[in-house]
C-alpha positions in Angstrom: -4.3 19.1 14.1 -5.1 15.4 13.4 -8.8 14.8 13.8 -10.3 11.0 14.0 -13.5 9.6 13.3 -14.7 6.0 13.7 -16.3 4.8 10.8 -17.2 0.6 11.6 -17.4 -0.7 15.2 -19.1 -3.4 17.4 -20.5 -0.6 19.6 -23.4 1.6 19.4 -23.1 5.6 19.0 -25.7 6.8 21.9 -26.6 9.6 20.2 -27.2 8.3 16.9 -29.3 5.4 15.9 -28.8 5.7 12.5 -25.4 4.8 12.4 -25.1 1.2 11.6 -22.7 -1.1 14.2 -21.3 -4.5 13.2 -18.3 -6.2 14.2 -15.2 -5.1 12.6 -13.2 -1.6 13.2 -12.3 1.5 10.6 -11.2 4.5 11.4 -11.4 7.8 9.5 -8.1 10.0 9.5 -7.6 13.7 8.8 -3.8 15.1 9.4 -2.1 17.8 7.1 -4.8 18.1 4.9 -4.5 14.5 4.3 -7.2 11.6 4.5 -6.8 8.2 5.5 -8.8 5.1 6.1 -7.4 2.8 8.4 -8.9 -0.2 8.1 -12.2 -0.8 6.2 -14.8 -2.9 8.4 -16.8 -6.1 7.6 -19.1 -5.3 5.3 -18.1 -2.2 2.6 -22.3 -1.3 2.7 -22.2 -0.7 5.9 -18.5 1.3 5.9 -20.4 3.3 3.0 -23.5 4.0 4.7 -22.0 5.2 7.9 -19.7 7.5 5.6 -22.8 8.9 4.2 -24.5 9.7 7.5 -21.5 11.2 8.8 -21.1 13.6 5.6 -17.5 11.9 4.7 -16.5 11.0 1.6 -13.7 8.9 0.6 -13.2 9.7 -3.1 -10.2 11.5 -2.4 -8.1 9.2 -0.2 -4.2 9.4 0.1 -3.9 6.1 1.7 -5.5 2.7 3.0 -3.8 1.0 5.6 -4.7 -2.1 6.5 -3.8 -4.0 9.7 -4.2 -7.4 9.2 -6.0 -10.4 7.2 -9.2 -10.8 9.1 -12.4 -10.3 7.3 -13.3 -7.7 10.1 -10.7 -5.2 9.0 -10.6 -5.8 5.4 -13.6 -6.7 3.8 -15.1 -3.5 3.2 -12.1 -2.6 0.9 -13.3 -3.4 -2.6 -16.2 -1.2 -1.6 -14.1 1.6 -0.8 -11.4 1.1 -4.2 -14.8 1.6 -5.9 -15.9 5.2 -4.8 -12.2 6.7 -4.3 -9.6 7.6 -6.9 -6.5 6.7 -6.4 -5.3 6.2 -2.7 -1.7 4.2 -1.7 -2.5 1.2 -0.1 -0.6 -0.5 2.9 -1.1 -4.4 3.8 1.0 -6.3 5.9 3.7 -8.7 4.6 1.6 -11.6 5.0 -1.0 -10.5 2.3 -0.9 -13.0 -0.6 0.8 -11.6 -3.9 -2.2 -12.2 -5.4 -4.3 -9.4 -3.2 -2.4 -6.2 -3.9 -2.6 -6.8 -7.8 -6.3 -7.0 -7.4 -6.6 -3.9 -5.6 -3.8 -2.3 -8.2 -6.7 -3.0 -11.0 -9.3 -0.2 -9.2 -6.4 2.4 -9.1 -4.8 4.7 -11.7 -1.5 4.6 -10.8 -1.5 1.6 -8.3 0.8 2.0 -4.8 0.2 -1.1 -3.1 3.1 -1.9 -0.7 3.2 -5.2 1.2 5.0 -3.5 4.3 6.9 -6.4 6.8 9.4 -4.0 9.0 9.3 0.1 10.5 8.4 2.0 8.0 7.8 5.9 8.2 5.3 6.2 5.3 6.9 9.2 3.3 4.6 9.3 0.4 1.9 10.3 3.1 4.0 12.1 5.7 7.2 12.1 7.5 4.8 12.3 10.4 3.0 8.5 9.5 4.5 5.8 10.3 3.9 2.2 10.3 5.1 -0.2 12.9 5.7 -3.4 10.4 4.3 -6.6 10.9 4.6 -8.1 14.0 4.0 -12.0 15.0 2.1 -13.8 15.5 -0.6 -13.9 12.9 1.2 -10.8 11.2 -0.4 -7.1 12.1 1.0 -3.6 11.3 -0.3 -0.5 14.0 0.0 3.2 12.2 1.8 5.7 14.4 0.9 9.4 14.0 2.8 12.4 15.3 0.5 15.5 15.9 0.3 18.7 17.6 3.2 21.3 18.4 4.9 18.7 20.8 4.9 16.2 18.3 3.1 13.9 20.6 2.8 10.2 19.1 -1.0 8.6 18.8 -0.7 4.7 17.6 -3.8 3.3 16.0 -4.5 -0.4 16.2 -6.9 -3.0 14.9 -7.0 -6.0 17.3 -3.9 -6.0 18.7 -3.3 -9.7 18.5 0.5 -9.5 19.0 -0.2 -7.4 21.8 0.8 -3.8 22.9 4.0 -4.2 24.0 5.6 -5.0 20.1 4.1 -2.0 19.0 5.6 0.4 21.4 8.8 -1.0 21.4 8.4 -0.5 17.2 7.1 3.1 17.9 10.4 4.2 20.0 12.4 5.4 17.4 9.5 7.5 15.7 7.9 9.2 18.7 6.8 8.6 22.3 3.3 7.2 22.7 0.6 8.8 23.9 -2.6 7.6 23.3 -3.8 4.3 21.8 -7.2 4.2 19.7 -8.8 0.8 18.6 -9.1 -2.8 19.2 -7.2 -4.2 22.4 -8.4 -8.1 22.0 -6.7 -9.6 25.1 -4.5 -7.6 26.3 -4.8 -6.7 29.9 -0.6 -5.8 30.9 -1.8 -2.8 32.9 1.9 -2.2 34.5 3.5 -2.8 31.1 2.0 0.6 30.2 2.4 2.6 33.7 6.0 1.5 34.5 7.5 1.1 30.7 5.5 3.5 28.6 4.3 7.1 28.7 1.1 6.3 27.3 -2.0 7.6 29.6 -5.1 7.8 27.4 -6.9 4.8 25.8 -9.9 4.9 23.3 -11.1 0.9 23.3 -13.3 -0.6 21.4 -13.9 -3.3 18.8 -12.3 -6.5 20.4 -11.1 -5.3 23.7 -12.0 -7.4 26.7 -10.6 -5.8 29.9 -12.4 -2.4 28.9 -12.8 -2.0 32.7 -9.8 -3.0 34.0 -8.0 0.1 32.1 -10.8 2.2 33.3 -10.4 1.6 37.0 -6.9 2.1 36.8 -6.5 6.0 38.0 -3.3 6.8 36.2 -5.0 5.8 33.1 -7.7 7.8 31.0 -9.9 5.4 29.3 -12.3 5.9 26.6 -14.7 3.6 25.2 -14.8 4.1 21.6 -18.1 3.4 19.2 -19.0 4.1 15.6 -19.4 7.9 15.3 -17.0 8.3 17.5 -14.9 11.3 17.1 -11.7 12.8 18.7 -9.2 16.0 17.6 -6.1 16.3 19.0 
């Protein structure tokens, strides 16, 4: 059972005012008894706070993965390297040097991994894998296999490269599914009905053509916000 929760997002939970939205994304991730933070949001006070309201803690982390160098989806993580133990970390090749030995002096026994191609992420599970960087600007997408079908979900910040380089990553793992997260301009609506098996969207964050994908029947689309929560 893999079980999602989203933890930092643009959009407002209708059911919960408490719950603190800001731009940015994170997204709260429970497979094999393991627990993972993709992403980490803006502002850590706020990633904290929504934690709190949603009764999860994050002092026992196996991993941070983040998916590329943009304040929205990594400035929260000093906050987080401060309340958890000892979690592997994942950054995308185009980190500086100098960022994952700062992080390496909150953990124990630091894993911080600068990762740039495929990468099934072992340490974790043979069942996680990243895509590896992809250009421009440099972003990773995590894939996750799940359920008795082994049935692929691929989790993205903002998409900036675009879909389409992440699926074509993912192929050798696992057949996509479902895609949770940011979308920023992408819009390719045949690209994933003529080349992909993917037929359920959860959007959110920086996606634009929210509608388009939902008035496209052969698609399920979701609109994601912070509390959001999904188990498949």
């Amino acid at each position: 059972m893999l079980k999602i929760t989203v933890l930092y997002e643009n959009h407002k939970n209708p059911n919960n005012d408490l719950l603190e939205t800001a731009h940015g994304f994170s997204a709260y991730l429970e497979i094999e008894g393991k627990k993972i933070l993709f992403d980490t949001g803006w502002h850590g006070s706020i990633l904290l706070k929504n934690c709190n309201l949603l009764n999860i803690s994050l002092k026992d982390l196996d991993a941070i993965i983040v998916s590329h160098a943009h304040w929205d989806h990594m400035g929260g993580i000093t906050h987080v390297l401060e309340v958890t133990d000892n979690p592997d970390i994942y950054v995308p090749e185009e980190f500086s040097k100098v960022q994952p030995k700062e992080y390496e002096k909150y953990l124990k026994e630091p894993y911080v991994e600068r990762v740039k191609n495929f990468k099934v992420l072992d340490r974790i599970s043979q069942n996680i894998a990243s895509t590896g960087t992809q250009k421009p600007l440099g972003e990773q997408a995590l894939l996750i296999k799940y359920g008795e079908n082994g049935e692929t979900i691929m989790i993205v910040g903002c998409s900036h490269p675009g879909i389409a380089p992440f699926i074509e990553k993912s192929r050798n793992f696992g057949d996509v599914k479902a895609i949770l997260g940011g979308f920023h301009g992408f819009k390719d609506v045949k690209y994933l009905i003529n080349k992909t098996n993917v037929r359920n969207l959860y959007m959110g964050h920086c996606s634009q053509y929210i509608e388009k994908f939902q008035n496209e029947p052969t698609l399920t689309a979701s609109s994601i916000y912070v509390g959001y929560q999904i188990t498949l």
